[in-house]
VEXDRENZA-503828 format. One line per 3 residues: number of its first residue (from 1); for each residue x, z, y of N, C-alpha, C. Coordinates in steps of 0.02 Angstrom, whole numbers, plus 50000, padded with zeros to 5 digits. Example, Ala and Ser with C-alpha at 12.3 -4.5 7.8 and 13.67 -1.06 7.14 Angstrom:
2
1	50660:50390:49716:50615:50390:49775:50660:50390:49835 | 50642:50354:49888:50684:50357:49947:50645:50394:50002
% end
This chain:
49
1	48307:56615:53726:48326:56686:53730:48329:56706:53803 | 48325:56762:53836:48345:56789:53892:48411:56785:53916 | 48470:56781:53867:48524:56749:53881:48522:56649:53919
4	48536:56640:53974:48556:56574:53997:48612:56552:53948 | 48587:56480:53916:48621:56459:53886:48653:56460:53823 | 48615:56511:53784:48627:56550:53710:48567:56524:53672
7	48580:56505:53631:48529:56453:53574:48551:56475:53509 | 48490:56485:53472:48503:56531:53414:48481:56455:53374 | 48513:56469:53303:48488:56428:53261:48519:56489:53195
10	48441:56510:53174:48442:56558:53124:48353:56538:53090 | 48343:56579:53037:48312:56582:52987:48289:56527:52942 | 48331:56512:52924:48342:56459:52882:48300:56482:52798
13	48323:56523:52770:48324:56556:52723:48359:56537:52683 | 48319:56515:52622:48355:56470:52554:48348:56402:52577 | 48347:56371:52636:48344:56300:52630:48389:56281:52674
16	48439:56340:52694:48495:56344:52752:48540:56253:52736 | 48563:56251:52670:48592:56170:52675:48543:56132:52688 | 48504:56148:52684:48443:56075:52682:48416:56054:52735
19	48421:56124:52780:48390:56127:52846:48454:56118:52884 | 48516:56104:52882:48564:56120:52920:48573:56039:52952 | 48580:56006:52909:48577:55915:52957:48520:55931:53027
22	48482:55935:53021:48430:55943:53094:48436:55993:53131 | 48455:56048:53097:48462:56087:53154:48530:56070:53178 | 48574:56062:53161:48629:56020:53202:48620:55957:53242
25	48565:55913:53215:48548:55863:53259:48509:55905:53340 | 48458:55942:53306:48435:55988:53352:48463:55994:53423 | 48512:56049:53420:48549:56105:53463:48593:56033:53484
28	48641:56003:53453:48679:55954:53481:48652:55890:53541 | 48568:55897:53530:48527:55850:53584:48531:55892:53637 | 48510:55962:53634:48481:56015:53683:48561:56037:53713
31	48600:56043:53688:48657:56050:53713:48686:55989:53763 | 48690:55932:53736:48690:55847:53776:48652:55862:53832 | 48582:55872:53817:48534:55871:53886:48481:55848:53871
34	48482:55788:53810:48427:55766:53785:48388:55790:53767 | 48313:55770:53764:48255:55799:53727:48263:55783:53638 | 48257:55838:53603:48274:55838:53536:48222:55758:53484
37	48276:55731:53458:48235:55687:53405:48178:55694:53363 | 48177:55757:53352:48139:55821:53300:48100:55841:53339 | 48019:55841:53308:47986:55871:53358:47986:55969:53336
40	48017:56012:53388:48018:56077:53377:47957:56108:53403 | 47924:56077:53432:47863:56120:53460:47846:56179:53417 | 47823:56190:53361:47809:56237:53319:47864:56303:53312
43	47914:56279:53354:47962:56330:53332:48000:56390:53386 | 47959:56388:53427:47976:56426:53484:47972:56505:53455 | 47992:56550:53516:47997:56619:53478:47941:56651:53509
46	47897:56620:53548:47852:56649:53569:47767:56625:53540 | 47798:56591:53483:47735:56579:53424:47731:56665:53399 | 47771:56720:53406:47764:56758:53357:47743:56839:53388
49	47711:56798:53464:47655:56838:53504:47691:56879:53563
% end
């Protein structure tokens, strides 16, 4: 985001429980410092032009 330090973890949809273990693993790496376990490449916000 244009915000420093603001990390969204949204659109889940209907798979919000299902998806919620990783995206917590997610944000909790990127927050640490680490590079995420999960590969997110596909999920940036600037896939959407």
């Amino acid at each position: 985001t244009p915000v420093a330090g603001l990390l969204l973890a949204t659109g889940h949809g209907t798979l919000g429980w299902t998806m919620a273990a990783g995206t917590g693993r997610v944000i909790a790496d990127i927050v640490s410092g680490k590079a995420p376990d999960i590969d997110i490449t596909g999920l940036n916000m600037a896939r959407y032009g």
